[in-house]
C-alpha positions as semicolon CSV with decimal commas, in nm:
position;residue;x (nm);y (nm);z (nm)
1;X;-0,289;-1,610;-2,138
2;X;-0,674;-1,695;-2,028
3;X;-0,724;-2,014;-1,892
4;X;-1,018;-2,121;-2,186
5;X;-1,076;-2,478;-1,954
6;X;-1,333;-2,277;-1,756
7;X;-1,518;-2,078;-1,935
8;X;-1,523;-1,939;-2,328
9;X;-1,365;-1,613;-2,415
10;X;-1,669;-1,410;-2,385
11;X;-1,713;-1,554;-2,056
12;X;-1,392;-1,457;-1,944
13;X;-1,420;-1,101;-2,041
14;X;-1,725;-1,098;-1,849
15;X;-1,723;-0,946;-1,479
16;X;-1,993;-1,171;-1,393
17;X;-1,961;-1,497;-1,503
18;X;-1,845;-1,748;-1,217
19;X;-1,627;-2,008;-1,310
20;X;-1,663;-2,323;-1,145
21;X;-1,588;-2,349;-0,741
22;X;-1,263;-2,542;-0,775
23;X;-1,104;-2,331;-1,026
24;X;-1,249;-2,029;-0,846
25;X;-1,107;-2,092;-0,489
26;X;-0,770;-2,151;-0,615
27;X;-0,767;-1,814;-0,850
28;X;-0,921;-1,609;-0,572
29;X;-0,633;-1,752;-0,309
30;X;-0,432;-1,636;-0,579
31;X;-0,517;-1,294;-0,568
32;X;-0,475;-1,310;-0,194
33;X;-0,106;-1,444;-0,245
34;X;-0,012;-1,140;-0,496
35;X;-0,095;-0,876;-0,246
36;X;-0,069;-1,040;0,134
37;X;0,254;-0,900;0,196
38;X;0,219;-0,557;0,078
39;X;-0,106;-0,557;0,233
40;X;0,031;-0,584;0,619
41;X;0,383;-0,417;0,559
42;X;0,248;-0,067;0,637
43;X;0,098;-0,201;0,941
44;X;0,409;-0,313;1,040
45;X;0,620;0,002;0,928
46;X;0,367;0,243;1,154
47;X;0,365;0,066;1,434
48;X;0,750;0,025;1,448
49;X;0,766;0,382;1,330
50;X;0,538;0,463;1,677
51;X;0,743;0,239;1,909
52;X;0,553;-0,015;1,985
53;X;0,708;-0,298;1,681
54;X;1,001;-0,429;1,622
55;X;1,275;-0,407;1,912
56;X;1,069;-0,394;2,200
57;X;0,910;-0,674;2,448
58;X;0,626;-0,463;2,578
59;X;0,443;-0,766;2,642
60;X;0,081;-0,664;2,729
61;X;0,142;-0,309;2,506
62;X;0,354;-0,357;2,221
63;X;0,246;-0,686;2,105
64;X;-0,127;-0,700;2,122
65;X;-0,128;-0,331;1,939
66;X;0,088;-0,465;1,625
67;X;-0,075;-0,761;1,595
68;X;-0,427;-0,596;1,559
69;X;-0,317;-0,384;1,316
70;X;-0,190;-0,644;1,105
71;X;-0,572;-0,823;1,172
72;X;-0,723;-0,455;1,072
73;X;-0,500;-0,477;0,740
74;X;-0,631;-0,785;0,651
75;X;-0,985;-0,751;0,732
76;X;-1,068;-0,394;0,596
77;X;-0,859;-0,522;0,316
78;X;-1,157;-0,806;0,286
79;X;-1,419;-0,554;0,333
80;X;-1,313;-0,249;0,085
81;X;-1,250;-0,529;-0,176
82;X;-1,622;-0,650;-0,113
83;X;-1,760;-0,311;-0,188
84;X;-1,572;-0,325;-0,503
85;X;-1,673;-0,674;-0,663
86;X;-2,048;-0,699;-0,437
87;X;-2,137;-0,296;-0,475
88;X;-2,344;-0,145;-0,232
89;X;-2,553;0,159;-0,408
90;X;-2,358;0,361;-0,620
91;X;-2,048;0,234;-0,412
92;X;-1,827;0,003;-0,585
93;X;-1,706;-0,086;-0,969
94;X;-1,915;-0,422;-0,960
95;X;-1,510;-0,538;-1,110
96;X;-1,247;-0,764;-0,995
97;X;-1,030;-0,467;-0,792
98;X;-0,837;-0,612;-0,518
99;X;-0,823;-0,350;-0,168
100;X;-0,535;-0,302;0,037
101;X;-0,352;-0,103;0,295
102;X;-0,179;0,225;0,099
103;X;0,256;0,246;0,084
104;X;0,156;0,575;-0,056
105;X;0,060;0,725;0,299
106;X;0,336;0,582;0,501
107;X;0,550;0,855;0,420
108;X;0,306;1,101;0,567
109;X;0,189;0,859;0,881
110;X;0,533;0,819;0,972
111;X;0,653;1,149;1,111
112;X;0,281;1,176;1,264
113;X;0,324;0,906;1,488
114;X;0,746;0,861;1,526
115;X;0,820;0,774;1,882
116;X;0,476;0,804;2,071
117;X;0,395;0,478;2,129
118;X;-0,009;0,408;2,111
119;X;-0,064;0,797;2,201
120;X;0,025;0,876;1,895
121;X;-0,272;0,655;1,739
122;X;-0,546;0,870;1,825
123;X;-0,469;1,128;1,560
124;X;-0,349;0,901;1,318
125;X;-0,669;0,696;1,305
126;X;-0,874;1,036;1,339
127;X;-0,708;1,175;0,993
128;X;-0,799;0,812;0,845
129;X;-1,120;0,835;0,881
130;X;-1,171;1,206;0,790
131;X;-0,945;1,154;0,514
132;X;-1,151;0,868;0,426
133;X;-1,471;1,040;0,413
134;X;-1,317;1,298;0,175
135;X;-1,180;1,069;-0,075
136;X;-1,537;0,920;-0,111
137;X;-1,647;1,290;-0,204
138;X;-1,365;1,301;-0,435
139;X;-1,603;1,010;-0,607
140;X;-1,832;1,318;-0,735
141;X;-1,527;1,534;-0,882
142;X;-1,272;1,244;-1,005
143;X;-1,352;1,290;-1,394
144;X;-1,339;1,670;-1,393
145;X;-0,991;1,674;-1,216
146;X;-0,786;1,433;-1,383
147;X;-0,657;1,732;-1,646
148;X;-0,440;1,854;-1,357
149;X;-0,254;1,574;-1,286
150;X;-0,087;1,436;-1,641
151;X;0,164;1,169;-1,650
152;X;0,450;1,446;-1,540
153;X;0,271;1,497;-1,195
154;X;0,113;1,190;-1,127
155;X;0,466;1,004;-1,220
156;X;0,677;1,224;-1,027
157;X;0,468;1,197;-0,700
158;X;0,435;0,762;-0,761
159;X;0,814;0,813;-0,759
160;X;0,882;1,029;-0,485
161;X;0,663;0,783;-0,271
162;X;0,933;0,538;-0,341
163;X;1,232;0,781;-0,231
164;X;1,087;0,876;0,019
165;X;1,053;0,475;0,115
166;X;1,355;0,310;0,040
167;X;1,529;0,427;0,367
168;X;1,279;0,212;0,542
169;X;1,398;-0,119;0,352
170;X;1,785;-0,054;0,413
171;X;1,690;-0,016;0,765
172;X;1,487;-0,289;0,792
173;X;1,727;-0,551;0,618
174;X;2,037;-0,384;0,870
175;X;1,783;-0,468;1,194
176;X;1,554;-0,181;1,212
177;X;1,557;0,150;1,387
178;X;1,572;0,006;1,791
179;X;1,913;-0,108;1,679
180;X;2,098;0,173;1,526
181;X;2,426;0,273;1,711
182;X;2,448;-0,118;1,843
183;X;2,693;-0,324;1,705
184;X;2,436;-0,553;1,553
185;X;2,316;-0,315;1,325
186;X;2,453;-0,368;0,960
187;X;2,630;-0,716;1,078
188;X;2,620;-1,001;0,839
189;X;2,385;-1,213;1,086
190;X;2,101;-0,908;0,953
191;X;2,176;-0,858;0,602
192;X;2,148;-1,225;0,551
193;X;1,808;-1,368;0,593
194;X;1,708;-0,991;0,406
195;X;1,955;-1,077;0,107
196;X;1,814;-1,494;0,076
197;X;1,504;-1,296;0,033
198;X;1,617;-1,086;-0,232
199;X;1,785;-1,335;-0,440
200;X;1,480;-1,570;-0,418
201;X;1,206;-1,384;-0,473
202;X;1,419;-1,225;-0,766
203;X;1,477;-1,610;-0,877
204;X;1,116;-1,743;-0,827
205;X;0,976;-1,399;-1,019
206;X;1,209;-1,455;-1,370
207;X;1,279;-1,812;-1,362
208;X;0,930;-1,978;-1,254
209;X;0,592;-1,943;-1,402
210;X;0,223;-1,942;-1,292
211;X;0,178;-1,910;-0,847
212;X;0,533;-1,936;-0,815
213;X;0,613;-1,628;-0,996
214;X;0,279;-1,444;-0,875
215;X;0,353;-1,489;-0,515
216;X;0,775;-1,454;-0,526
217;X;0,782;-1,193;-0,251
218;X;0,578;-1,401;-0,012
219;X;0,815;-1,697;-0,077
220;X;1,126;-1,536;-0,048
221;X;0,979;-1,392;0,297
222;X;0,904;-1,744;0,412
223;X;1,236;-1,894;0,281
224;X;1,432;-1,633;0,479
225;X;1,220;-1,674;0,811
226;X;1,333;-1,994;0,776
227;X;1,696;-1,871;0,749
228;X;1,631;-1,663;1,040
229;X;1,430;-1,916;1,265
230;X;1,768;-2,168;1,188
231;X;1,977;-1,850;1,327
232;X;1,779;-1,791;1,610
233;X;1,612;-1,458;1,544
234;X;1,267;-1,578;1,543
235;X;1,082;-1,567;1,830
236;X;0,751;-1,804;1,883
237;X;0,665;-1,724;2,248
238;X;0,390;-1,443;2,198
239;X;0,182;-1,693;1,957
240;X;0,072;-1,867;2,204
241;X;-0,115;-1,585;2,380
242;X;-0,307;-1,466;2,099
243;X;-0,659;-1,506;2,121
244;X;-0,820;-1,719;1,823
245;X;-1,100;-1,524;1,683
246;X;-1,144;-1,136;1,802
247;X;-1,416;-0,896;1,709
248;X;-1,265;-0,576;1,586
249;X;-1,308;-0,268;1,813
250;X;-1,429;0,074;1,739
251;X;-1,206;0,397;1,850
252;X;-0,938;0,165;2,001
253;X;-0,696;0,438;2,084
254;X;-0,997;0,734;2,085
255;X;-1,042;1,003;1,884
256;X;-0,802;1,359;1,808
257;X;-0,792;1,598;1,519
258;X;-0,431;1,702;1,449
259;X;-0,460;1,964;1,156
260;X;-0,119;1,836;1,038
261;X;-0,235;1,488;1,023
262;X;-0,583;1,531;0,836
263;X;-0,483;1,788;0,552
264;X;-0,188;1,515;0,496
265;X;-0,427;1,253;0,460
266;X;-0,724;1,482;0,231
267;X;-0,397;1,525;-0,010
268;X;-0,285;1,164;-0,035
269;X;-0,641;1,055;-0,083
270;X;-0,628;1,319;-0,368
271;X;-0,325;1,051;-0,477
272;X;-0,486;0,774;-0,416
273;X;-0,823;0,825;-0,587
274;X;-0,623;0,906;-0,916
275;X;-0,392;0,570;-0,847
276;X;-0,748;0,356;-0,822
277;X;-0,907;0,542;-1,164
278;X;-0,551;0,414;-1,319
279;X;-0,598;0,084;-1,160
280;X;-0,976;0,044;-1,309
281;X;-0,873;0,159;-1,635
282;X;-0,648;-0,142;-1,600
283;X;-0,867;-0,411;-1,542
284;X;-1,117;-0,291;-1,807
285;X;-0,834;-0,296;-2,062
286;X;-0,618;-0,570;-1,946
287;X;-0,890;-0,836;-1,910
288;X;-1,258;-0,740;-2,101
289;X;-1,054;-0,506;-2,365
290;X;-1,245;-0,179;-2,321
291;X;-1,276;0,154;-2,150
292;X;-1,406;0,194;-1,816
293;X;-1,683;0,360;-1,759
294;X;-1,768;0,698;-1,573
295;X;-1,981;0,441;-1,354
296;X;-1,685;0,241;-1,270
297;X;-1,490;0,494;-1,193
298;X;-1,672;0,689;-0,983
299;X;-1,796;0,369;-0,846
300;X;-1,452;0,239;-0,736
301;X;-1,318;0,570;-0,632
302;X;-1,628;0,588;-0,384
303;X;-1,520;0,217;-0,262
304;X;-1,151;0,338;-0,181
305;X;-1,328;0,634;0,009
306;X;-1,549;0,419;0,234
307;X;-1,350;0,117;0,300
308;X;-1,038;0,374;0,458
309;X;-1,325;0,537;0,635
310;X;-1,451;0,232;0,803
311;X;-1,061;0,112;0,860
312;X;-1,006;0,395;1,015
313;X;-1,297;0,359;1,274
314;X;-1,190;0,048;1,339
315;X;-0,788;0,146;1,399
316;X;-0,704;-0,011;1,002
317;X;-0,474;0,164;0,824
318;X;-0,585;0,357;0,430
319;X;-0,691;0,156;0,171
320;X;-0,636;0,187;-0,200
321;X;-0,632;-0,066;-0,498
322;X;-0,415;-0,302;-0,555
323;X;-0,180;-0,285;-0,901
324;X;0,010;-0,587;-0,873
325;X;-0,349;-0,771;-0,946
326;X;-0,420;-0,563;-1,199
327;X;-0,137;-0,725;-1,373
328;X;-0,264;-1,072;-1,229
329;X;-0,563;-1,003;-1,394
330;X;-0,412;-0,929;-1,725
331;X;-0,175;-1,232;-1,694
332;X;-0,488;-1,475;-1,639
333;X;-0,746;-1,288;-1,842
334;X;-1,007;-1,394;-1,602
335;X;-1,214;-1,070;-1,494
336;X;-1,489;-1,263;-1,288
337;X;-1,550;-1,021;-1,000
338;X;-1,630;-1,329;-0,822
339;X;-1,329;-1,478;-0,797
340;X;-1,220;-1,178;-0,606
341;X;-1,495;-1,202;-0,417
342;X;-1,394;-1,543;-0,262
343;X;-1,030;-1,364;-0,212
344;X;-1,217;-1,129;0,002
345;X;-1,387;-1,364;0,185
346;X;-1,034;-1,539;0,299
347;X;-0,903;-1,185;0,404
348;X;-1,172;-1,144;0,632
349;X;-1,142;-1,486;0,846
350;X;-0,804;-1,413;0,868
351;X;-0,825;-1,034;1,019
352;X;-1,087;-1,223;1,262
353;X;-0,842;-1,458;1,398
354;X;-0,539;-1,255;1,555
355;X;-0,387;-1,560;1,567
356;X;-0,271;-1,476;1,267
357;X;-0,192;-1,174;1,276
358;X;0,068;-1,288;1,592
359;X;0,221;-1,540;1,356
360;X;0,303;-1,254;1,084
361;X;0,471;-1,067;1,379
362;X;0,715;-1,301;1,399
363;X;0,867;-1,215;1,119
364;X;1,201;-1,082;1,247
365;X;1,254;-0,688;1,081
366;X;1,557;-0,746;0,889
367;X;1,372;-1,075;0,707
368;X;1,044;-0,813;0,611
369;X;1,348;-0,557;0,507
370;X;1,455;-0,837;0,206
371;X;1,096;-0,785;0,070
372;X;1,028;-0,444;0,119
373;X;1,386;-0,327;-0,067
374;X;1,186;-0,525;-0,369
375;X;0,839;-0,368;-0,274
376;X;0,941;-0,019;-0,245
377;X;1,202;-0,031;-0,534
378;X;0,912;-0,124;-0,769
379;X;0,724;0,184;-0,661
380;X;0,983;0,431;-0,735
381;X;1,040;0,205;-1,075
382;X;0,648;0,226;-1,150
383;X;0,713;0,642;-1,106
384;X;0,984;0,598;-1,340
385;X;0,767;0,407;-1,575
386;X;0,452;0,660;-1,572
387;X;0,731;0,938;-1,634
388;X;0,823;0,806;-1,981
389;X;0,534;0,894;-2,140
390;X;0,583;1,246;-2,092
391;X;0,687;1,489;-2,343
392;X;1,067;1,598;-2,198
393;X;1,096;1,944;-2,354
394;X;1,241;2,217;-2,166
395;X;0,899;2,349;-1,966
396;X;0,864;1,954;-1,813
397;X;1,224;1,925;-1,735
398;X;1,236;2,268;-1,554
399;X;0,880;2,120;-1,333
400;X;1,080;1,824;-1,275
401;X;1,351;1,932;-1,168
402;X;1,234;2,205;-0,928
403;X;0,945;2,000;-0,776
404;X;1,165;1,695;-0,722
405;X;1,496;1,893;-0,577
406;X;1,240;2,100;-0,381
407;X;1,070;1,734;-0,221
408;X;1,377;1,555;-0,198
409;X;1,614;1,806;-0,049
410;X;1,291;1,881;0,254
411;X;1,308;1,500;0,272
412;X;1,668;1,478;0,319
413;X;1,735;1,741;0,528
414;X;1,417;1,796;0,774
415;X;1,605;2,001;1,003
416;X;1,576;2,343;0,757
417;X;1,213;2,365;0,854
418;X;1,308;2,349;1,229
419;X;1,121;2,714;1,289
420;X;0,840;2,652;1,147
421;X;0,536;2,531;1,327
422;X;0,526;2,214;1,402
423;X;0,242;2,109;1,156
424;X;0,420;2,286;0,852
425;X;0,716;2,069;0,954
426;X;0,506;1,747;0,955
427;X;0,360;1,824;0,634
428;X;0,674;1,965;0,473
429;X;0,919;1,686;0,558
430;X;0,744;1,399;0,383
431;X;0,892;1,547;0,052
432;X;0,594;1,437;-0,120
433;X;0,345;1,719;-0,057
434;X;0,567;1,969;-0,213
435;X;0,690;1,800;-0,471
436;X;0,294;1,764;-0,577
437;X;0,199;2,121;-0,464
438;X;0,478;2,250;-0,697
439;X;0,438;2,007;-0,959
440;X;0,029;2,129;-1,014
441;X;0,065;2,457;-0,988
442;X;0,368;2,481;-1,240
443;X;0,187;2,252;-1,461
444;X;-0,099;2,454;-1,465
445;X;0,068;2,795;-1,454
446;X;0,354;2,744;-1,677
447;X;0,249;2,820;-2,104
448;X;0,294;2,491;-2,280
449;X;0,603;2,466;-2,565
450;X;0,680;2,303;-2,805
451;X;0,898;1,961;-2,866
452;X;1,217;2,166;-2,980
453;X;1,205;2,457;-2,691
């Protein structure tokens, strides 16, 4: 419900009405809370995908490398969501859409950079900012392709994402990858800071109201560090050595095309671009009670483009917008770009000052693995959720059912592409590419029917 002490209804429903400073600051912090762990997760998943996270005391390597990443995710975050709210040309929706770092790519990044340390970087980083650059194109085409991708395709791929995820949250929560075939992997003294997690965040998100409830994953993630810090699996020493405020650097790991790499990227921003019109549709409806516009739109999508461009130079991870404020948004009723705005602004001191950054690092694996079971969960349940409003007669269930047994078997078992190239493999294995590949071109080829056939 709005919040009618700081401003009338129309004023609410208007993008740019400011409310005043000390309600703003604490609604923009707000929006900062609802996405601040989803936002540097990723981070963290890539880099302990590469080898140089979790598990490892590489002391002048590992360390410095994970911890910038996590400063990239929060500062691009900062800067994409400024060329939303602020606008820059035809760049941006001038609304209150909240940036951050992509789940939806992980599943693609992962097997590009598995095992090869920072080397593996250089391509990574490369396909981010090509990838980038051809999402913002996509800003010119977004309205005329959104017939191919119905509910039935666009659900199905949102829920393959979160297959093709929930691995990494079991493995988190049982102490991550380094530890696998050690007898500490799966003991109690892992699962249980992951599972205090689970049952608070699940207690503060049904049984509390207002910040509380908005910002349950963070607490749970903080209660169990606490847990774990008490058991003696968090470790301070590298804080110390972080530097306070650090100027972000261009082409940190240099610069290599990988084919693989790139066309995986072009087809997730594909993904991505249609996620963000959702999201914008979202705000428009949830909080002013309209449409959004062809302006928006193409505005935002063109934001989502740039900002993973400019991450990308600058060794950040994609961007994309945010849902969970969408629903903040709706819950508040307050759709003053502004407030955002000043959420931004907080983003971007904090990606200046790795200090930060080496203070999230902390957070032991299995402690991040309670919240990202919760995370990743909710994105296969949000596939689930865009899937019932399809029409389930025999032509959909037949599209369904090939494209997903076609995704998820590839997912499961990697090892039946073994003589194919290389870059076929990398591209094949994800399970989401073609589950979506299939998914269009049956929806497109395949006559439509009836309820009853």
């Amino acid at each position: 419900m709005a919040d009618t002490s700081i401003g009338t209804a129309e004023q609410l429903r208007d993008p740019n009405y400011t409310p005043p400073l000390a309600k703003a600051v604490p609604l923009g912090i707000q929006h900062v809370l609802a996405m601040f762990v989803s936002n540097v997760t990723p981070a963290i998943i890539i880099a302990g995908a590469a080898g140089f996270g979790f598990g490892s005391d590489q002391g002048a390597l590992g360390f410095p490398d994970m911890t910038y990443m996590i400063q990239m995710s929060m500062l691009f975050a900062g800067i994409a969501t400024l060329f939303q709210t602020i606008g820059m040309g035809p760049v941006g929706a001038r609304l209150p859409i909240v940036q951050g770092t992509s789940f939806a790519f992980i599943p693609v990044m992962i097997p590009a950079v598995v095992g090869q340390g920072t080397a593996g970087m250089a391509g990574l980083m490369t396909g981010v900012v090509i990838g980038g650059i051809f999402h913002f194109m996509l800003g010119t085409v977004i309205g005329k392709i959104r017939f191919a991708l119905p509910p039935l395709v666009t659900g199905l791929i949102v829920l393959m994402i979160g297959l093709a995820l929930v691995r990494v949250g079991i493995q988190y929560s049982a102490g991550g990858v380094p530890l696998i075939g050690k007898p500490e992997y799966g003991s109690m003294a892992m699962w249980f800071p992951a599972l205090v997690v689970i049952v608070v965040t699940l207690a503060l998100k049904f049984f509390t109201k207002g910040m509380l409830s908005v910002a349950a994953v963070l607490v749970g993630i903080i209660v169990g560090y606490v847990v774990a810090y008490m058991m003696g699996q968090v470790n301070l020493g590298n804080v110390s050595k972080a530097a306070i405020f650090e100027v972000p650097m261009p082409f940190k790991w240099g610069f290599e095309f990988n084919g693989a790499i790139i066309i995986g990227m072009c087809f997730m921003a594909v993904i991505s671009a249609i996620e963000t019109v959702g999201d914008t549709s979202g705000i428009t409806k949830g909080g002013a009670g309209r449409e959004a516009t062809d302006k928006e739109i193409q505005g935002a999508t063109y934001a989502d483009g740039l900002g993973t461009a400019i991450a990308g130079i600058f060794g950040g991870l994609p961007n994309t917008s945010f849902s969970q404020n969408v629903g903040l948004i709706s819950m508040t009723g307050i759709m003053s770009r502004h407030v955002v705005t000043i959420g931004a602004i907080f983003l971007i001191i904090c990606g200046l000052m790795p200090v930060v950054g080496a203070v999230i690092r902390t957070v032991p694996i299995n402690v991040l693995g309670g919240g990202v079971v919760v995370m990743f969960g909710m994105v296969a349940a949000a596939g689930v959720n865009m899937l019932s409003d399809v029409n389930w007669n025999r032509r959909n269930m037949v599209i369904f059912a090939i494209s997903l047994s076609v995704g998820l078997g590839l997912q499961l078992e990697p090892g039946a592409l073994q003589h194919l190239p290389q870059t076929m493999q990398i591209l094949l294995t994800s399970g989401l590419l073609p589950a979506a590949l299939l998914s269009i071109v049956l929806n497109l080829a395949l006559p439509e029917q009836s309820d009853d056939e």
